[in-house]
mmJSON file of the N, C-alpha and C atoms, coordinates in Angstrom:
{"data_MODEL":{"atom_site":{
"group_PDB":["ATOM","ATOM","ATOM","ATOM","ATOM","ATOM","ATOM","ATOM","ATOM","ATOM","ATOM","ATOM","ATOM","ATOM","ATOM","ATOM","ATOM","ATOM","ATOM","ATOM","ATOM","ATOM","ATOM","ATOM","ATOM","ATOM","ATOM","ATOM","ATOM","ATOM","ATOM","ATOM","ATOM","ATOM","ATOM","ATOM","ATOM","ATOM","ATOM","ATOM","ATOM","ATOM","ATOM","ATOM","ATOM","ATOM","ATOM","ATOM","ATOM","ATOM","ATOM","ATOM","ATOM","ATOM","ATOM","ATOM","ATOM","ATOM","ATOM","ATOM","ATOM","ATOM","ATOM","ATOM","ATOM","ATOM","ATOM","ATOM","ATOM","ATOM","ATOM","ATOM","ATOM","ATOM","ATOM","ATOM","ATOM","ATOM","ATOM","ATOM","ATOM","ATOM","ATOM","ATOM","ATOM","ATOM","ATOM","ATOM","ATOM","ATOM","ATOM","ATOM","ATOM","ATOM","ATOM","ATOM","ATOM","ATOM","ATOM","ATOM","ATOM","ATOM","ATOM","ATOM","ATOM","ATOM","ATOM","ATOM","ATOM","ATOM","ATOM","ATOM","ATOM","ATOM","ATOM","ATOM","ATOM","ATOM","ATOM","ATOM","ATOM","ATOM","ATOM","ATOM","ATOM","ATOM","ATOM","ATOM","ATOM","ATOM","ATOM","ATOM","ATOM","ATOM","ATOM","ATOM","ATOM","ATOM","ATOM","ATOM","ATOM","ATOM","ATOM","ATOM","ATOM","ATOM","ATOM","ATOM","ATOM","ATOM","ATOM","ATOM","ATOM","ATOM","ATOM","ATOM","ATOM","ATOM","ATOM","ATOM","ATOM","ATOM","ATOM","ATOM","ATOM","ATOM","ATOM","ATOM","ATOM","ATOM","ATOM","ATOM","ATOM","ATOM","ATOM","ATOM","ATOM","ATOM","ATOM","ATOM","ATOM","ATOM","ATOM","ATOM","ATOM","ATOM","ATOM","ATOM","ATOM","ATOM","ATOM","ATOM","ATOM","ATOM","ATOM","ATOM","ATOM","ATOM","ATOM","ATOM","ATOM","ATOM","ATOM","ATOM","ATOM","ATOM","ATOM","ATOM","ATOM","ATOM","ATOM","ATOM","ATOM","ATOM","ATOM","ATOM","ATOM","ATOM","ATOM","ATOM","ATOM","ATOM","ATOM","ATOM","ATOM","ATOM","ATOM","ATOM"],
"id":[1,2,3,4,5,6,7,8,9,10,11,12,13,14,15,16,17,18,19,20,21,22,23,24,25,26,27,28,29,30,31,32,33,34,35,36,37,38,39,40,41,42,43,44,45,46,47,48,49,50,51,52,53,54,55,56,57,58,59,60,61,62,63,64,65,66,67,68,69,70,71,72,73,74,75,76,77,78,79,80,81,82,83,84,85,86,87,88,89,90,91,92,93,94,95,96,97,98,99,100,101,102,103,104,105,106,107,108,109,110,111,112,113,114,115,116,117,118,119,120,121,122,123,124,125,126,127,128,129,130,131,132,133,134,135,136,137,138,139,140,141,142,143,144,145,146,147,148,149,150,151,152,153,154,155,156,157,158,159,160,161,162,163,164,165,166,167,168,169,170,171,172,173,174,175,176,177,178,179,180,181,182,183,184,185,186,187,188,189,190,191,192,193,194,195,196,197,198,199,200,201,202,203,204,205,206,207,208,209,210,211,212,213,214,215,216,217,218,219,220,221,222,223,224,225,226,227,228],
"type_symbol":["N","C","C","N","C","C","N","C","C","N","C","C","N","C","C","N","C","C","N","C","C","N","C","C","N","C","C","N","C","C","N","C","C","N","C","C","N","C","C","N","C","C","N","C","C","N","C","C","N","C","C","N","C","C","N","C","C","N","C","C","N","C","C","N","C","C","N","C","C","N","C","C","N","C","C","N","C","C","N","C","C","N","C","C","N","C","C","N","C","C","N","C","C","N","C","C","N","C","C","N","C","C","N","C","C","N","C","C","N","C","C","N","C","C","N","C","C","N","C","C","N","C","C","N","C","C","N","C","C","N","C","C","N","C","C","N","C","C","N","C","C","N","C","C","N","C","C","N","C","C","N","C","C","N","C","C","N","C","C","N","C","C","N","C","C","N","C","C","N","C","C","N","C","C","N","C","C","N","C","C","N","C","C","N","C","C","N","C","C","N","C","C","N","C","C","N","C","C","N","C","C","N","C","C","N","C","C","N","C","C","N","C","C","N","C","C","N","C","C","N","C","C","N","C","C","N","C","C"],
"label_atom_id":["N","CA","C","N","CA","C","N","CA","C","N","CA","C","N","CA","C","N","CA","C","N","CA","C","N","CA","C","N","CA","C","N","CA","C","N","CA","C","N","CA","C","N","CA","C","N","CA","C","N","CA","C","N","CA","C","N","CA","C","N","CA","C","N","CA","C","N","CA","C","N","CA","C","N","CA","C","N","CA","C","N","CA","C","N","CA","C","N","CA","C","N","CA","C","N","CA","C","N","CA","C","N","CA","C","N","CA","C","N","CA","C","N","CA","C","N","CA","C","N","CA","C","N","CA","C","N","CA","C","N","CA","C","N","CA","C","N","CA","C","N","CA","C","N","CA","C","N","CA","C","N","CA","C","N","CA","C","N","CA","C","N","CA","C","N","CA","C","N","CA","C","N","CA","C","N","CA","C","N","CA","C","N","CA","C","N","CA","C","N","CA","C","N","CA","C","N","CA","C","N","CA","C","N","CA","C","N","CA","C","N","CA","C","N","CA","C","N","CA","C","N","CA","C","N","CA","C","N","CA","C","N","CA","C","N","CA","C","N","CA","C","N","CA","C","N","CA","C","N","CA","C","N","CA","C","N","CA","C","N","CA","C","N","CA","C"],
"label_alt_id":[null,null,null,null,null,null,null,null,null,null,null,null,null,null,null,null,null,null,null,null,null,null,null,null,null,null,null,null,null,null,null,null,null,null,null,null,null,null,null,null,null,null,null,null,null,null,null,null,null,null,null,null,null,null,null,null,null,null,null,null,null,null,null,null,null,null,null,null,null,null,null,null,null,null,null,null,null,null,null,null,null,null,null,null,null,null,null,null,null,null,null,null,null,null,null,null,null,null,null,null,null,null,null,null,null,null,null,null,null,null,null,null,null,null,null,null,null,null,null,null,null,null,null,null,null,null,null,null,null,null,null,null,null,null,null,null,null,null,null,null,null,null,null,null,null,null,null,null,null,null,null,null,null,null,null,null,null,null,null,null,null,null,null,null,null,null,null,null,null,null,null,null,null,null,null,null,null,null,null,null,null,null,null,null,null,null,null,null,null,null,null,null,null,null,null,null,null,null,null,null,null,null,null,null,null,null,null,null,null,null,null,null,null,null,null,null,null,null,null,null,null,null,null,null,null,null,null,null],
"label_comp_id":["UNK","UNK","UNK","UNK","UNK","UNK","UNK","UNK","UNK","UNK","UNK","UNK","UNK","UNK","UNK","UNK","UNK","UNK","UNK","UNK","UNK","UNK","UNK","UNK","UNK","UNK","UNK","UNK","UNK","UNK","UNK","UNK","UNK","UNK","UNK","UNK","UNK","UNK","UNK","UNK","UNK","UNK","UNK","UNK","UNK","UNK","UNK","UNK","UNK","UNK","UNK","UNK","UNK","UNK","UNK","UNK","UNK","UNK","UNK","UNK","UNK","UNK","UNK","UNK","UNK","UNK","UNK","UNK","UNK","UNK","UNK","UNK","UNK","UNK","UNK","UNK","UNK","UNK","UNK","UNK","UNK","UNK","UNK","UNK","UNK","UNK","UNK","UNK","UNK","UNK","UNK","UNK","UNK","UNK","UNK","UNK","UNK","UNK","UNK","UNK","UNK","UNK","UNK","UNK","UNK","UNK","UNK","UNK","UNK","UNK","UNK","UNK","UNK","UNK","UNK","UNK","UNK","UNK","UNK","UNK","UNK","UNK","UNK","UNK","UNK","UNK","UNK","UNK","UNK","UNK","UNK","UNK","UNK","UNK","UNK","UNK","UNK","UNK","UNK","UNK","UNK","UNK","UNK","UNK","UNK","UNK","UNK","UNK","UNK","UNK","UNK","UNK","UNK","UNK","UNK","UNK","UNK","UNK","UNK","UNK","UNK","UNK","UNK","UNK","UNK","UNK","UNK","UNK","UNK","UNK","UNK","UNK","UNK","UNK","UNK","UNK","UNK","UNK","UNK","UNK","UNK","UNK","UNK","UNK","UNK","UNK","UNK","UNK","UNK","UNK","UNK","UNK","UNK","UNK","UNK","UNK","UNK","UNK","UNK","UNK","UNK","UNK","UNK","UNK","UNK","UNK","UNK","UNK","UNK","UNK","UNK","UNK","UNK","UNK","UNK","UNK","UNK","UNK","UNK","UNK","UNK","UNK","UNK","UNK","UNK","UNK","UNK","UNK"],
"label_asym_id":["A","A","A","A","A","A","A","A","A","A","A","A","A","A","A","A","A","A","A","A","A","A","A","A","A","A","A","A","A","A","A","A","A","A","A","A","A","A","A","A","A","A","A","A","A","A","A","A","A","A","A","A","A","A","A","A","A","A","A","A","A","A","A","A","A","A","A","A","A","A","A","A","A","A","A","A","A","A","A","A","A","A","A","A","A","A","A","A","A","A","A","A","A","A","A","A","A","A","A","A","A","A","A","A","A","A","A","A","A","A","A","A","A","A","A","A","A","A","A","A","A","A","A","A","A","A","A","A","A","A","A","A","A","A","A","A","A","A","A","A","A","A","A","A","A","A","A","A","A","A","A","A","A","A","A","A","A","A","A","A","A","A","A","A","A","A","A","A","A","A","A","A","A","A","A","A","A","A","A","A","A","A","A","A","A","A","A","A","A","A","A","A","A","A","A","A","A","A","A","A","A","A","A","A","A","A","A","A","A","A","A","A","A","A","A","A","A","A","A","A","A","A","A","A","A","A","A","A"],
"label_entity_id":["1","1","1","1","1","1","1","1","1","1","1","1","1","1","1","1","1","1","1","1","1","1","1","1","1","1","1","1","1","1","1","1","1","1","1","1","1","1","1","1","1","1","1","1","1","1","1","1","1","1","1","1","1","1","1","1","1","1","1","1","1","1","1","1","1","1","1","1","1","1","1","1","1","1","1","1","1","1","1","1","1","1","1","1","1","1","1","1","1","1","1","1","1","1","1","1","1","1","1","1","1","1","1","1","1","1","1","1","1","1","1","1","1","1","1","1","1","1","1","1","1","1","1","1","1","1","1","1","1","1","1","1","1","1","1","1","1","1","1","1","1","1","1","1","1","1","1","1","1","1","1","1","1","1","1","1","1","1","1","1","1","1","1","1","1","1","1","1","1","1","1","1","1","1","1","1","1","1","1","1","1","1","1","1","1","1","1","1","1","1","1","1","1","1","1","1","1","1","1","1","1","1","1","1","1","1","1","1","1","1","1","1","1","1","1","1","1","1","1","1","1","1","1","1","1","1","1","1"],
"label_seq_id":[1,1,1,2,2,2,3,3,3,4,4,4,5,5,5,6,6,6,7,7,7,8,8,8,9,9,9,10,10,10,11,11,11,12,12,12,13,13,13,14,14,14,15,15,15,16,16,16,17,17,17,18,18,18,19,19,19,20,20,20,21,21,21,22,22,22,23,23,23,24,24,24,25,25,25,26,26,26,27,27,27,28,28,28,29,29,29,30,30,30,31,31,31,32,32,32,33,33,33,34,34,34,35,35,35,36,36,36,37,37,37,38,38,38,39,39,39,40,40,40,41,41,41,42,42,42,43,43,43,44,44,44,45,45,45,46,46,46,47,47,47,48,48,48,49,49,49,50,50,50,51,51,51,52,52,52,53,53,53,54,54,54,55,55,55,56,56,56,57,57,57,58,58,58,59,59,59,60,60,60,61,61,61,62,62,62,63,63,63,64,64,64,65,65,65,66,66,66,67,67,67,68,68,68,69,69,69,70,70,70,71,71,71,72,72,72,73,73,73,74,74,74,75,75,75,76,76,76],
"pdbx_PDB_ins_code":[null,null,null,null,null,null,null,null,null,null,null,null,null,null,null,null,null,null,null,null,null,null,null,null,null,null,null,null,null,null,null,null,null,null,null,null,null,null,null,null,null,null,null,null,null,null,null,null,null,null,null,null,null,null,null,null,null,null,null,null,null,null,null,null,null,null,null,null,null,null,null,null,null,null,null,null,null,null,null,null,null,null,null,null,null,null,null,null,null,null,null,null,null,null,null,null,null,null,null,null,null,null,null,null,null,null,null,null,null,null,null,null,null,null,null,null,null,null,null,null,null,null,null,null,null,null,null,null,null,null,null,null,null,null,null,null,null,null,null,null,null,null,null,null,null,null,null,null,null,null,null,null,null,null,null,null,null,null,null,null,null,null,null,null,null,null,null,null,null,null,null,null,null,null,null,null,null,null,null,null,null,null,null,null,null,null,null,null,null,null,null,null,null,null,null,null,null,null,null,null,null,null,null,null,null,null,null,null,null,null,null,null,null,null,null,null,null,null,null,null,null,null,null,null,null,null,null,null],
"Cartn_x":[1.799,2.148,3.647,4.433,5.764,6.014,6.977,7.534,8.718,8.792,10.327,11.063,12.657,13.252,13.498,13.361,13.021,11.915,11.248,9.316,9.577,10.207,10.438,11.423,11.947,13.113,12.309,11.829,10.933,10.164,9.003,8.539,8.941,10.234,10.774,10.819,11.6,11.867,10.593,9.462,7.82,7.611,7.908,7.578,8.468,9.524,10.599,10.065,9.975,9.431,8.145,7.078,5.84,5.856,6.802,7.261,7.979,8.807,9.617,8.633,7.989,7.012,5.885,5.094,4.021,4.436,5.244,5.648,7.255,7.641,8.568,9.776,9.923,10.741,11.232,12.748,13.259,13.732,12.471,12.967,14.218,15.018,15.936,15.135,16.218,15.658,15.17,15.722,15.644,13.768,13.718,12.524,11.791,12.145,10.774,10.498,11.298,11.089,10.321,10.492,9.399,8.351,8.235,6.774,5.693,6.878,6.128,5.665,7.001,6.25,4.837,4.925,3.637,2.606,2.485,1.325,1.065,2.057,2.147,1.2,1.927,0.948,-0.22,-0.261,-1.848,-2.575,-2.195,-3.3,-2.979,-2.039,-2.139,-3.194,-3.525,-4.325,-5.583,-6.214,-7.574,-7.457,-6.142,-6.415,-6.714,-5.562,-5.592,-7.011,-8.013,-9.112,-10.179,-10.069,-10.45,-10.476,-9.165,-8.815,-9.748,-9.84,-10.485,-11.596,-12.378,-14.281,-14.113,-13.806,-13.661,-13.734,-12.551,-12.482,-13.566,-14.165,-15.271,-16.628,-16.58,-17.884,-17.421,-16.518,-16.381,-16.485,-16.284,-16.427,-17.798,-18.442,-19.557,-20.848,-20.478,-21.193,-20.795,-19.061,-18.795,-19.919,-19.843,-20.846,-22.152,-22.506,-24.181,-23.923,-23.107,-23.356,-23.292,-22.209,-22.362,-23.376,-23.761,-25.425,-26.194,-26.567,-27.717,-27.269,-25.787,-25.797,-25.715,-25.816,-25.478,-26.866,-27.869,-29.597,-30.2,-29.081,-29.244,-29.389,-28.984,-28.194,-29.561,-30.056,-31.552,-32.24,-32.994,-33.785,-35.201,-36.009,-37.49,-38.509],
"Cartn_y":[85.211,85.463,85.198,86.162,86.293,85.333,84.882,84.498,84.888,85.272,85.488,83.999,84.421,83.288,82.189,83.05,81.954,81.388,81.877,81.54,79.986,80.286,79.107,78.275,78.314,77.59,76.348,77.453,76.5,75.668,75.957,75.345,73.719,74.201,73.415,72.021,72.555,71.407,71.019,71.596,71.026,70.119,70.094,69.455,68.16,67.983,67.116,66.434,67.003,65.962,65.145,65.9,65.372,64.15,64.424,63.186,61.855,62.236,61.217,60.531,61.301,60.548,59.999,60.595,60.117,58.819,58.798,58.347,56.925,57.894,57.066,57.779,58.537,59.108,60.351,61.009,62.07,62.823,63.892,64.46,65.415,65.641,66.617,67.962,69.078,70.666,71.223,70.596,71.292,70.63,69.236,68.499,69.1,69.697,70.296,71.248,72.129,73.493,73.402,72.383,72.094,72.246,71.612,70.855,72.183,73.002,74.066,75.105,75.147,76.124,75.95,74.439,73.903,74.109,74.298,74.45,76.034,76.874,78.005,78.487,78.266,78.947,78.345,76.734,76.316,76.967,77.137,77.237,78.223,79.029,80.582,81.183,81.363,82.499,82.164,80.913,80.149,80.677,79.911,80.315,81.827,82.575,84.223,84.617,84.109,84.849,84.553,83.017,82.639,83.16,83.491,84.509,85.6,86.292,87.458,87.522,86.544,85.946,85.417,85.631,84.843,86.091,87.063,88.35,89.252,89.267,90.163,89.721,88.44,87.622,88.07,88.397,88.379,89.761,90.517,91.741,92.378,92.323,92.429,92.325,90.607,90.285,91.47,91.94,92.953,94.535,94.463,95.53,95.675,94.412,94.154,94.67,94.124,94.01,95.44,96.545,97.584,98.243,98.453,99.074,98.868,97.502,97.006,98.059,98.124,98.169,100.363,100.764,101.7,102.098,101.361,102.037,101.578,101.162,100.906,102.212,103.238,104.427,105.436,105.267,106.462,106.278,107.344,107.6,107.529,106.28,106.601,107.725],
"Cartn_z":[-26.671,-25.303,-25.16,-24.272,-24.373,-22.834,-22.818,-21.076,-20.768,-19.679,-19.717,-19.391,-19.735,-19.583,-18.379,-17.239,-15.807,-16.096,-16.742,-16.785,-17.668,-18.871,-19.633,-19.186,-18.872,-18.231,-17.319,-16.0,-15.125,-15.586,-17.099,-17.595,-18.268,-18.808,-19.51,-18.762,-17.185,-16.192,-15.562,-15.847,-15.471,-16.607,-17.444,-18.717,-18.765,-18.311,-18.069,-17.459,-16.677,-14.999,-15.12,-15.631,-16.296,-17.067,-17.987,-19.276,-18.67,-17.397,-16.452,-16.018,-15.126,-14.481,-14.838,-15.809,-16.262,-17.718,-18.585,-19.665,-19.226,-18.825,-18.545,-19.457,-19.564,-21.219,-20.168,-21.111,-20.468,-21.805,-22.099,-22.997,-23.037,-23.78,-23.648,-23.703,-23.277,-23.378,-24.221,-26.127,-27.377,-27.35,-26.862,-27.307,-26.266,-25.159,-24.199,-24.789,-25.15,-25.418,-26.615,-27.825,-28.728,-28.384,-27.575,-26.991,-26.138,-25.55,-24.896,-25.913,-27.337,-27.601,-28.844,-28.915,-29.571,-29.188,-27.382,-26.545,-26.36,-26.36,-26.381,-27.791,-28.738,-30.325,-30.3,-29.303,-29.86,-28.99,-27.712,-26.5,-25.825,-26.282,-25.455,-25.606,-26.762,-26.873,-26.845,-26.44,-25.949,-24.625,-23.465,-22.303,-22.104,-22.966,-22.577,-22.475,-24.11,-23.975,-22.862,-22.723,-21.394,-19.836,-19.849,-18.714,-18.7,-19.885,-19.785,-20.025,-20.135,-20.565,-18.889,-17.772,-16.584,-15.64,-15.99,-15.294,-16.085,-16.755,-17.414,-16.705,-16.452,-15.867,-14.27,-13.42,-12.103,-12.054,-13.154,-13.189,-13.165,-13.936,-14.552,-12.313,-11.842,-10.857,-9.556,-9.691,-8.879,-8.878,-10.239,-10.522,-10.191,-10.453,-9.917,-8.63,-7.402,-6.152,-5.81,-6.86,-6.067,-6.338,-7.472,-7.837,-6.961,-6.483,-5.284,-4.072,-3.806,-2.776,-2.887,-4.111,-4.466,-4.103,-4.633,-4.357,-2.796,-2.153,-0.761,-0.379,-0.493,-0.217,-0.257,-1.067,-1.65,-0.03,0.812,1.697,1.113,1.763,1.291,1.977],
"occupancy":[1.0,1.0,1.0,1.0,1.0,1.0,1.0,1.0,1.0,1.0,1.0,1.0,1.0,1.0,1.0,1.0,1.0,1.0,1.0,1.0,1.0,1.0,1.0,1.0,1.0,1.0,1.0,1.0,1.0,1.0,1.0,1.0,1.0,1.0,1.0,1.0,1.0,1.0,1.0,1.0,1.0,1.0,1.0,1.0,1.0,1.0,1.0,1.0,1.0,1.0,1.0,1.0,1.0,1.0,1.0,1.0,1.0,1.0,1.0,1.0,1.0,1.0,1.0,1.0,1.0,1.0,1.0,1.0,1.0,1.0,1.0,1.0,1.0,1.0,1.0,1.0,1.0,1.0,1.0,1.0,1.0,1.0,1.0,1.0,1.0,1.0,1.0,1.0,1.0,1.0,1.0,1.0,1.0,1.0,1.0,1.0,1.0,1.0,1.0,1.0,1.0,1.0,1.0,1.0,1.0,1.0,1.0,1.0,1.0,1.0,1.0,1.0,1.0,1.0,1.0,1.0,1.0,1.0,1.0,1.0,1.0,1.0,1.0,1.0,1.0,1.0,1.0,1.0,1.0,1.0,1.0,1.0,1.0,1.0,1.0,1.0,1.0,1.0,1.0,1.0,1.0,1.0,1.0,1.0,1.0,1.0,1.0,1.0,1.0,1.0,1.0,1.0,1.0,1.0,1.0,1.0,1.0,1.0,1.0,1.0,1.0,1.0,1.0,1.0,1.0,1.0,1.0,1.0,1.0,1.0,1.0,1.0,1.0,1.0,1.0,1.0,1.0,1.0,1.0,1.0,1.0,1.0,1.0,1.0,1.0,1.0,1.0,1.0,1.0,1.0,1.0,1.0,1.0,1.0,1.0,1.0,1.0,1.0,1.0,1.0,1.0,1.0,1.0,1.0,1.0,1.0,1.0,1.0,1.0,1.0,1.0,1.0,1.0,1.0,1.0,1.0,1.0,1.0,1.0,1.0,1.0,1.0,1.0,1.0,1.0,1.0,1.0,1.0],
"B_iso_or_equiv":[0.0,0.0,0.0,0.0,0.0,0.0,0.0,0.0,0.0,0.0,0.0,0.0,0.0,0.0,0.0,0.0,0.0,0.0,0.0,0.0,0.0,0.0,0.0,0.0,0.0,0.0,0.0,0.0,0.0,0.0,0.0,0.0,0.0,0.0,0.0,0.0,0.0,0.0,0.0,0.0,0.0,0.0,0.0,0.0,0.0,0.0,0.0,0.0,0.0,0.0,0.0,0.0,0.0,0.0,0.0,0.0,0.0,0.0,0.0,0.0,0.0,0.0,0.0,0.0,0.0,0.0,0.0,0.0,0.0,0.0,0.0,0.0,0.0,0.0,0.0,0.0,0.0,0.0,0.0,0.0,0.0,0.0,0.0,0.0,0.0,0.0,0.0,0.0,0.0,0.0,0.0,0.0,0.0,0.0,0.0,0.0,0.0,0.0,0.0,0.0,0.0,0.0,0.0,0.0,0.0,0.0,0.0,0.0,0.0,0.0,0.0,0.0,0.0,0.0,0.0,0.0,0.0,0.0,0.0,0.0,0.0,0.0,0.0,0.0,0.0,0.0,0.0,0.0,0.0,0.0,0.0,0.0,0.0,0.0,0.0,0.0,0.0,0.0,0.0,0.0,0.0,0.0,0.0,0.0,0.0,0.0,0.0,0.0,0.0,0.0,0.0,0.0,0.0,0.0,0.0,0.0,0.0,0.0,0.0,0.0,0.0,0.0,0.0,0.0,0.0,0.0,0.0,0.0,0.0,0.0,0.0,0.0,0.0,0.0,0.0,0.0,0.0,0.0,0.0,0.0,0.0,0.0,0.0,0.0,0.0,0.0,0.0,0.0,0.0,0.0,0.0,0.0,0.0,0.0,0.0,0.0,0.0,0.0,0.0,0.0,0.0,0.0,0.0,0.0,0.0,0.0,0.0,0.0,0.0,0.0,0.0,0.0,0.0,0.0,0.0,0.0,0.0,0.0,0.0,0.0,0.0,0.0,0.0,0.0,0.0,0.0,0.0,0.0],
"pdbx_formal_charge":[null,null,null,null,null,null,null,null,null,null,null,null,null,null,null,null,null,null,null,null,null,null,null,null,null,null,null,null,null,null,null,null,null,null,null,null,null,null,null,null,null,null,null,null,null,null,null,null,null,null,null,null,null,null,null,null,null,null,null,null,null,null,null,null,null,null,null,null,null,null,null,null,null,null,null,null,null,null,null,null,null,null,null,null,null,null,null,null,null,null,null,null,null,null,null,null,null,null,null,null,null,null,null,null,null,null,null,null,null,null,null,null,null,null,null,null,null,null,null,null,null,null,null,null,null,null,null,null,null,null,null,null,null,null,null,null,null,null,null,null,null,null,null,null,null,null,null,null,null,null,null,null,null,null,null,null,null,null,null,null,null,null,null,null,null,null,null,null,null,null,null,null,null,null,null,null,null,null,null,null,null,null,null,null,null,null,null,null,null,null,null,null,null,null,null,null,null,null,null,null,null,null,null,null,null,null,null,null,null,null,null,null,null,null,null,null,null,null,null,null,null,null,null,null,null,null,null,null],
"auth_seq_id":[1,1,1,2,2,2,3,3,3,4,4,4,5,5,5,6,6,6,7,7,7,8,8,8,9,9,9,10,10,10,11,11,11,12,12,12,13,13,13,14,14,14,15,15,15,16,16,16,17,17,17,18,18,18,19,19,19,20,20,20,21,21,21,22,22,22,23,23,23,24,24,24,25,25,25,26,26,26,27,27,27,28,28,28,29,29,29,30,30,30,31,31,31,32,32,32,33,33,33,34,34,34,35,35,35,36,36,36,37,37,37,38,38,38,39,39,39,40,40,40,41,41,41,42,42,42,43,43,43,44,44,44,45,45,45,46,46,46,47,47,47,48,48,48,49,49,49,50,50,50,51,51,51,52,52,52,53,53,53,54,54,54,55,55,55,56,56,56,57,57,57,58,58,58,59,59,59,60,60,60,61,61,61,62,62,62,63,63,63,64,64,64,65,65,65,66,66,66,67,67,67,68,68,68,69,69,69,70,70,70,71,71,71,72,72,72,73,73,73,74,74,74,75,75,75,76,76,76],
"auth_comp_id":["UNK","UNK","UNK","UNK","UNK","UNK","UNK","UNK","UNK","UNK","UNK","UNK","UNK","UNK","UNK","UNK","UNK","UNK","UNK","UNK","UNK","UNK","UNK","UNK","UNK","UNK","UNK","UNK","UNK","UNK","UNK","UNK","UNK","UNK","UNK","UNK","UNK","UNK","UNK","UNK","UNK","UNK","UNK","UNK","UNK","UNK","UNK","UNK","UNK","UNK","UNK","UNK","UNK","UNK","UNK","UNK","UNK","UNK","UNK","UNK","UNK","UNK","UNK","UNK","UNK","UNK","UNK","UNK","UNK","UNK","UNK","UNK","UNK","UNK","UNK","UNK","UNK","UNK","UNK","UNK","UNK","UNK","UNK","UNK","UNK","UNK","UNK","UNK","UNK","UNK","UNK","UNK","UNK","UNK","UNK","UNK","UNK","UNK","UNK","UNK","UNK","UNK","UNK","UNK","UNK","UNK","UNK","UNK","UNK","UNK","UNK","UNK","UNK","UNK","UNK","UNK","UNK","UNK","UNK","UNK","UNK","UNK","UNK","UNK","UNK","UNK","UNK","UNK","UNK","UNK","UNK","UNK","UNK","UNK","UNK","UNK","UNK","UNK","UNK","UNK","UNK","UNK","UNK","UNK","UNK","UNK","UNK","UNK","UNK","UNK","UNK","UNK","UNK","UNK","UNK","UNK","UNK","UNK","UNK","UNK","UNK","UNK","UNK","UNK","UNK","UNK","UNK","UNK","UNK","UNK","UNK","UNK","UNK","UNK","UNK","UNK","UNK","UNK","UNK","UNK","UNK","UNK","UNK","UNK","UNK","UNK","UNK","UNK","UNK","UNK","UNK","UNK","UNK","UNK","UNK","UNK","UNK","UNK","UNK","UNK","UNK","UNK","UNK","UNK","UNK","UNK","UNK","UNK","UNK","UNK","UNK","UNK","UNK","UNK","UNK","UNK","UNK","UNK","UNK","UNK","UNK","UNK","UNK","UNK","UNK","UNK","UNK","UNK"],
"auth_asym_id":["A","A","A","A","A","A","A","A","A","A","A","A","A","A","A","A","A","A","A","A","A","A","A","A","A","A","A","A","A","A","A","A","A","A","A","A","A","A","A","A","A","A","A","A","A","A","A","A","A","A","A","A","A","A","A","A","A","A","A","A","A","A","A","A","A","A","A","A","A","A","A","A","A","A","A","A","A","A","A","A","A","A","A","A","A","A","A","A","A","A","A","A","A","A","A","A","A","A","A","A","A","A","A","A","A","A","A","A","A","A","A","A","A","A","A","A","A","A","A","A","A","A","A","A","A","A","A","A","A","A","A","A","A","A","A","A","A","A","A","A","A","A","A","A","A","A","A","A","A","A","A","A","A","A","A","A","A","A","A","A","A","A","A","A","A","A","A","A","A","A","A","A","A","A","A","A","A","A","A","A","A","A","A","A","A","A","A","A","A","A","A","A","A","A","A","A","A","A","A","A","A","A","A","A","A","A","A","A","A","A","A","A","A","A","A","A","A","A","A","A","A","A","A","A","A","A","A","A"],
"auth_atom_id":["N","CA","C","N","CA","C","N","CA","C","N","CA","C","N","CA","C","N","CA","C","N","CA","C","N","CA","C","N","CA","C","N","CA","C","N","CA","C","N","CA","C","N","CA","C","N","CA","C","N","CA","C","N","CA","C","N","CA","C","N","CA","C","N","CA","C","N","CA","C","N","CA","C","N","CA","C","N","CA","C","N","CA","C","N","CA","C","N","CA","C","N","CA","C","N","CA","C","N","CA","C","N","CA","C","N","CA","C","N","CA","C","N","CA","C","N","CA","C","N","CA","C","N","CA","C","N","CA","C","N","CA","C","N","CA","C","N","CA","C","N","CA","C","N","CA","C","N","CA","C","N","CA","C","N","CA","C","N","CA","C","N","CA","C","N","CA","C","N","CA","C","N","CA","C","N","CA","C","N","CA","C","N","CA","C","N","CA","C","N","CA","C","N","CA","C","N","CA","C","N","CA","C","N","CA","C","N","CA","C","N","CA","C","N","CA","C","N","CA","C","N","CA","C","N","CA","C","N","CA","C","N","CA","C","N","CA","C","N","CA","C","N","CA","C","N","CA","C","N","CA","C","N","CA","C","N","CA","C","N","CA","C","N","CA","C"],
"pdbx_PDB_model_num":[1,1,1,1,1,1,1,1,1,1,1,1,1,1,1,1,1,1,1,1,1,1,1,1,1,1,1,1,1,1,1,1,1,1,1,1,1,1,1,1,1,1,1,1,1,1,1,1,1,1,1,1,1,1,1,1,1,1,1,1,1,1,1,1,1,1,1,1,1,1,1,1,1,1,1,1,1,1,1,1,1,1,1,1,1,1,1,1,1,1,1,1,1,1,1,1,1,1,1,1,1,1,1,1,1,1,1,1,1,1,1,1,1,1,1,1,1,1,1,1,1,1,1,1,1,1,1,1,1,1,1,1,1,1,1,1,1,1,1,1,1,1,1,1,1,1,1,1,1,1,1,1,1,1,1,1,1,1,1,1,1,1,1,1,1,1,1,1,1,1,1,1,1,1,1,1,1,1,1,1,1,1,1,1,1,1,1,1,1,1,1,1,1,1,1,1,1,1,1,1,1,1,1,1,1,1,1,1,1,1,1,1,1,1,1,1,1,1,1,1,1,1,1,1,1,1,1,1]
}}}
């Protein structure tokens, strides 16, 4: 997964702030950006598929509803 550079950037200073506050520690930029892109190769592509096992399941229930509501439609 690609980000653009505002995307990482912002990140970077979420990751800062996180480490301040929660740790007590202020990593520099080279050491956030480590850190993000450690989480990036480990857990992008878990969340990504996740994302899309989430929208396939909301998908899938959209479908049900219109079928039901599709055989609403037939005149007995």
């Amino acid at each position: 997964m690609k980000l653009k550079d505002e995307e990482k950037r912002g990140l970077i200073k979420e990751l800062q702030q996180f480490f301040l506050e929660e740790r007590g520690e202020e990593p520099g930029i080279i050491a956030s950006e480590k850190i993000l892109d450690f989480f990036m190769e480990n857990l992008g592509a878990l969340i990504y598929n996740k994302a899309l096992d989430d929208a396939r399941f909301w998908l899938k229930r959209r479908l049900e509803d219109l079928e039901l509501d599709y055989d609403l439609l037939y005149k007995g």
